[in-house]
C-alpha positions as CSV (number, residue, x, y, z in Angstrom):
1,X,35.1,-17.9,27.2
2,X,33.3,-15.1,27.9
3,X,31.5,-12.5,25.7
4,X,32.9,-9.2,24.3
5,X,31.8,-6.0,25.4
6,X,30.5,-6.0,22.2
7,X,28.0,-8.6,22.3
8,X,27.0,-7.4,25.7
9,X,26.0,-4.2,24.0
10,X,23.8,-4.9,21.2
11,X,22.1,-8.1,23.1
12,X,21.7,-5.1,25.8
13,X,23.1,-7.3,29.2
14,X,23.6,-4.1,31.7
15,X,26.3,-5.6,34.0
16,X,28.1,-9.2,34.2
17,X,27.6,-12.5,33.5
18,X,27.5,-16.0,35.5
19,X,29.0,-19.1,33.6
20,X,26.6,-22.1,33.3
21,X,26.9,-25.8,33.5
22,X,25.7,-28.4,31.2
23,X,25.6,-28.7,27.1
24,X,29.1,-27.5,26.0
25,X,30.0,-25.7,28.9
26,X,30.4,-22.1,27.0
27,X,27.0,-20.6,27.9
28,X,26.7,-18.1,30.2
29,X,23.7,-16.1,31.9
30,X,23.9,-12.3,31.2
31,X,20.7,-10.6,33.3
32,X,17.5,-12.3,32.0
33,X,19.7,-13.5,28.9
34,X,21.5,-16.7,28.3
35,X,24.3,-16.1,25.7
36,X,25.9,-19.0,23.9
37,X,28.7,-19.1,21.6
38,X,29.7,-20.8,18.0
39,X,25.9,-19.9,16.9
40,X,25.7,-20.1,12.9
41,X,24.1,-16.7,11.4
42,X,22.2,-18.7,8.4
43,X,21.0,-21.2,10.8
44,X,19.5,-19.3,13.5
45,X,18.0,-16.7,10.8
46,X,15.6,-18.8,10.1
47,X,15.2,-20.7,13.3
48,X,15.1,-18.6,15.6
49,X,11.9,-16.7,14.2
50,X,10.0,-20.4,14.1
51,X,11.5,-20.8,17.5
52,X,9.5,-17.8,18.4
53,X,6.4,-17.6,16.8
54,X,6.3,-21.1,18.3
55,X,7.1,-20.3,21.9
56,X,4.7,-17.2,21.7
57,X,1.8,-19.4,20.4
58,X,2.4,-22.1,23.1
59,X,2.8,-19.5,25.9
60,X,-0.8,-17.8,25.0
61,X,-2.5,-20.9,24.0
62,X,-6.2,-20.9,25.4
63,X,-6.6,-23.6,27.9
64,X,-2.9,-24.1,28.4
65,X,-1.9,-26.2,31.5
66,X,1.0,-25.3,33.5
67,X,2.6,-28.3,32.8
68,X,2.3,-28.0,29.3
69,X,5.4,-27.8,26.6
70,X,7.4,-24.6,26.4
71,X,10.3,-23.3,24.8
72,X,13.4,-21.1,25.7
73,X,12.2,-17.8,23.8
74,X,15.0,-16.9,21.4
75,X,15.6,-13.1,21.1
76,X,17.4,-10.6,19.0
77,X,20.1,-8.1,19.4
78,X,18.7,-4.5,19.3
79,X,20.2,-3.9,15.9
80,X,17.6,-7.2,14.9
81,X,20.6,-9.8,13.8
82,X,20.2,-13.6,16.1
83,X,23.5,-13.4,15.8
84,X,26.7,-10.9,16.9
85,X,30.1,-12.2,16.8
86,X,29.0,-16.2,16.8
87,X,26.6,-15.3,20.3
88,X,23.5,-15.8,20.2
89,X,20.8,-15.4,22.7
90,X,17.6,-17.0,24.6
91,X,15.5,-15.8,27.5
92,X,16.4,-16.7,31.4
93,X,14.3,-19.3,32.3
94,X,14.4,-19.1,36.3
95,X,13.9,-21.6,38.3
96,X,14.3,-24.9,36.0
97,X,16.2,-27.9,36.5
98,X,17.7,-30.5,34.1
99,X,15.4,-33.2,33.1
100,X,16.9,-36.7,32.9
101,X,14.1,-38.6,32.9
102,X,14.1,-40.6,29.9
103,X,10.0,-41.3,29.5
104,X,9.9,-36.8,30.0
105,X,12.2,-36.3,27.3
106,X,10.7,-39.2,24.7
107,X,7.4,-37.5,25.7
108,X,8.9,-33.8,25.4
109,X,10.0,-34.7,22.0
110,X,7.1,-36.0,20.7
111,X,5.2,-33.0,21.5
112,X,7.7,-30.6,20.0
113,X,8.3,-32.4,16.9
114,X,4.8,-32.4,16.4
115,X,4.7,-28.8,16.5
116,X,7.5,-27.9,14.5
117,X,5.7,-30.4,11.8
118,X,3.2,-28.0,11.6
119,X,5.5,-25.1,11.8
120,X,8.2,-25.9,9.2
121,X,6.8,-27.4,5.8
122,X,10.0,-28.1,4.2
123,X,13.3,-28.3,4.4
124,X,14.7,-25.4,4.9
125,X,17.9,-24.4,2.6
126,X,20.0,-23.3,4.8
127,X,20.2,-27.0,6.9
128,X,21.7,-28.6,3.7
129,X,24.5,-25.9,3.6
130,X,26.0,-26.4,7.0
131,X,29.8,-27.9,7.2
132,X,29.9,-28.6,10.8
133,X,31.2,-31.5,12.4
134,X,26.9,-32.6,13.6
135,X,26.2,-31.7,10.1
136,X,28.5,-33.9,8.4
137,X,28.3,-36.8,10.9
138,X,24.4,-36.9,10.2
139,X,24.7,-37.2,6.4
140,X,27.3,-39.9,7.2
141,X,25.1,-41.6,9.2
142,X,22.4,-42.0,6.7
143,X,24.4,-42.0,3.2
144,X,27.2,-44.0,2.2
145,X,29.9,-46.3,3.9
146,X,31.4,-43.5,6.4
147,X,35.4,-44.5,7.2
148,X,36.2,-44.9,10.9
149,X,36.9,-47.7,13.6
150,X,35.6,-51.1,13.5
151,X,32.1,-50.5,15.5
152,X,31.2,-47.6,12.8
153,X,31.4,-50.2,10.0
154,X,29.7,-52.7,11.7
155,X,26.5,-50.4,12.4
156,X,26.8,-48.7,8.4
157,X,26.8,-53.0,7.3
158,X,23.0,-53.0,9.3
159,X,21.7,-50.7,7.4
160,X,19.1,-51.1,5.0
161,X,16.4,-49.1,3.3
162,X,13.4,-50.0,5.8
163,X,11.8,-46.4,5.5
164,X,12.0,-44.4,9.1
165,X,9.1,-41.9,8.6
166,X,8.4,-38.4,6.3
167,X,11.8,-36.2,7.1
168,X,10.8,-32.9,9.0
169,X,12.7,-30.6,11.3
170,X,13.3,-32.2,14.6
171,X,15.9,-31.5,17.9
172,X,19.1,-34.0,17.0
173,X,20.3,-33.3,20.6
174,X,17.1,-33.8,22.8
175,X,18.7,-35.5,25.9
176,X,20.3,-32.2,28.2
177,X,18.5,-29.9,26.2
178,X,15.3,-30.0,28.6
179,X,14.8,-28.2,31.5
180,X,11.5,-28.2,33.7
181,X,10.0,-25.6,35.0
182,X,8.4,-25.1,39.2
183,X,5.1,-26.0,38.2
184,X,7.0,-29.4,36.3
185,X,6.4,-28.3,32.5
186,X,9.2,-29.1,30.1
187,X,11.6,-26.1,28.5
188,X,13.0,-26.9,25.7
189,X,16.4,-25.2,24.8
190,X,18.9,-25.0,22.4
191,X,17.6,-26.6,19.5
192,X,19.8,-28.3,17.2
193,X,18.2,-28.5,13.8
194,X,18.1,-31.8,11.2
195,X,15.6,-32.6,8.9
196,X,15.2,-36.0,9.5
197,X,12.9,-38.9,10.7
198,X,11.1,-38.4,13.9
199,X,12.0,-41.9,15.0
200,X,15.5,-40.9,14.1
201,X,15.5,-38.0,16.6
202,X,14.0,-39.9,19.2
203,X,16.7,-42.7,19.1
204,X,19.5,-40.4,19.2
205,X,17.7,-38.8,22.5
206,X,17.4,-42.4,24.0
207,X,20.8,-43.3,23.1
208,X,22.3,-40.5,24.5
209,X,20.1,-40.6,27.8
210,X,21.6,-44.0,28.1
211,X,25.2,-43.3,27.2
212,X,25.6,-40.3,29.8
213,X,21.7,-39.6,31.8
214,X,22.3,-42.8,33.5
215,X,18.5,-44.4,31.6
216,X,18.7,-47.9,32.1
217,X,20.5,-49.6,29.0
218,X,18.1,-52.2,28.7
219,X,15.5,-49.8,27.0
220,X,18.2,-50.4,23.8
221,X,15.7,-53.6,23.5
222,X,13.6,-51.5,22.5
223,X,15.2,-50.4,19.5
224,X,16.7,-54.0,18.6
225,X,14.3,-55.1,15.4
226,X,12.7,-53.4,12.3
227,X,12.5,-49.7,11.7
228,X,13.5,-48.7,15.7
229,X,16.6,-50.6,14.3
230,X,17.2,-48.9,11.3
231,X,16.7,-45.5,12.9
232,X,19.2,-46.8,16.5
233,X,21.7,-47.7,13.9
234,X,21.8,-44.4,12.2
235,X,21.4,-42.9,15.5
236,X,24.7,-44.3,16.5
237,X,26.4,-43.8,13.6
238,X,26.0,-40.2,14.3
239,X,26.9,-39.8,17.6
240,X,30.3,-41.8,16.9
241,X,30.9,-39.5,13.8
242,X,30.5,-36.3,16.1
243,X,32.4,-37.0,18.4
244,X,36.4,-36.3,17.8
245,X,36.9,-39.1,20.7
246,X,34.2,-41.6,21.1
247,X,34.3,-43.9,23.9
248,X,34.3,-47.3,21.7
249,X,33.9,-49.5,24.3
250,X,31.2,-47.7,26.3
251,X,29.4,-47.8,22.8
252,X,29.5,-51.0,21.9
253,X,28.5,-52.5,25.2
254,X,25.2,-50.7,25.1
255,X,24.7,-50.8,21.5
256,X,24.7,-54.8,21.9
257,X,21.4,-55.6,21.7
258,X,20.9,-53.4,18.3
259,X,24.2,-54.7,16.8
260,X,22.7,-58.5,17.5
C-alpha cells in the first residue's frame, strides 16, 4: 500500500517513495520521511509531541556521546495534524541497521523507559480509549480469564497478584523497533504506547527477541520464578491474544521454563 497524493502533499514528500522492510511491512520512505500507515489520530496527538520534545532534549544534551540513546524524530504535516488519512510520519534515519541483539535492546529499553518516566506523569486518556486488537489483547492479559486455546488458559491460571512495578508509559513492541546508528547508538522507532510495568515491557521485548530475533531461548530462565514470572506470563498472554494466528507450538516450547 502506498500513500495518496494526498498525504504526500501536506507531509510535503517532493517525488516518490521506496517501500521498507521490517515491522508490518507497510512503511515506506518518502525523501527524508518515513510514512507509516493505520496511525491512530488521538494516540499520536499526544505522543508524538513527548516523542519530540524527548528526541530534541536527547539530541542537544550537553555531554552527549555518540553512542548515546536517540529517537526517530516524529514530525507533522504542514497543516500541524500527526496524522493525514491514517499516515503518519518520522524522520529518515540514514544509515541504521536493525538491532537484534538482545542485551542492546533490554539495555535500549531501560534507558528510554526511564526517560519517558520522567516525561509522561500519568496515564494518559487517550491509551484507555483505544479498541485495537494490541489494545485489547493487553488488558486481556492483565484482567480477567481471557477465552482462547489451551496454552492461553494455562498462562491466565499462573497468574497471581505479585505486584510488577508503578505503571508508566513504556514501548510494548521493543524487539524490531531499534535501529543503530554508524557511530553504534540506538534509534528507537515506532513506539507503541501502554501504560504498564517496566518489567512488563521488557519481557514482552525478550520474548519476542526469542520467538523471531533468533536470542537464545534459554534466557526464558530468566523469567521462570517471582515477579519476572508474573510479568513473562502476562507478557505471553499478550502476544498470543494479538496475534490472529499464533504459532501454539512455537510458543509453548519456549515458554516451558515459565509455564514449569
Amino acid at each position: 500500500m502506498l500513500p495518496p497524493e494526498r498525504v504526500l502533499d501536506l507531509f510535503v514528500v517532493p517525488g516518490g517513495t521506496e517501500p521498507l522492510t521490517g515491522g508490518q511491512g507497510a512503511s515506506v520512505r518518502a525523501g527524508d520521511l518515513v510514512l507509516s500507515p493505520d496511525r491512530d489520530p488521538e494516540v499520536c496527538a499526544w505522543l508524538n509531541p513527548v516523542l519530540a520534545r524527548l528526541a530534541v532534549r536527547l539530541d542537544e544534551r550537553p555531554g552527549r556521546s555518540r553512542r548515546d540513546l536517540r529517537i526517530a524524530m516524529p514530525v507533522p504535516a504542514r497543516d500541524g495534524e500527526w496524522v493525514v488519512d491514517g499516515w503518519g510520519a518520522s524522520r529518515w534515519e540514514p544509515g541504521t541497521t536493525a538491532c537484534t541483539d538482545l542485551d542492546v535492546l533490554v539495555a535500549t529499553g531501560r534507558l528510554l523507559h526511564a526517560q519517558l518516566a520522567g516525561a509522561v506523569g500519568s496515564r494518559p486518556p487517550g491509551l484507555a480509549r483505544r479498541e485495537d486488537r494490541w489494545a485489547a489483547a493487553e488488558r486481556a492479559a492483565f484482567e480477567g480469564s481471557p477465552p482462547g486455546p489451551q496454552l492461553v488458559r494455562r498462562l491466565a491460571a499462573l497468574r497471581d497478584d505479585t505486584p510488577l512495578g508503578p505503571d508508566q508509559l513504556v514501548h510494548a513492541d521493543l524487539a524490531g523497533n531499534v535501529l543503530l546508528d554508524a557511530a553504534g547508538a540506538p534509534v528507537v522507532i515506532d513506539v507503541a504506547p501502554a501504560w504498564r510495568p517496566v518489567r512488563w515491557a521488557e519481557a514482552v521485548c525478550v520474548l519476542d527477541a526469542v520467538m523471531w530475533l533468533d536470542a537464545p531461548a534459554a534466557r526464558l530462565r530468566d523469567w521462570a520464578t517471582g515477579r519476572e514470572r508474573q510479568a513473562m506470563l502476562r507478557a505471553a498472554l499478550f502476544r498470543l491474544l494479538s496475534d490472529p494466528d499464533p504459532p501454539l507450538g512455537r510458543y509453548e516450547a519456549v515458554l516451558a521454563p515459565v509455564l514449569g
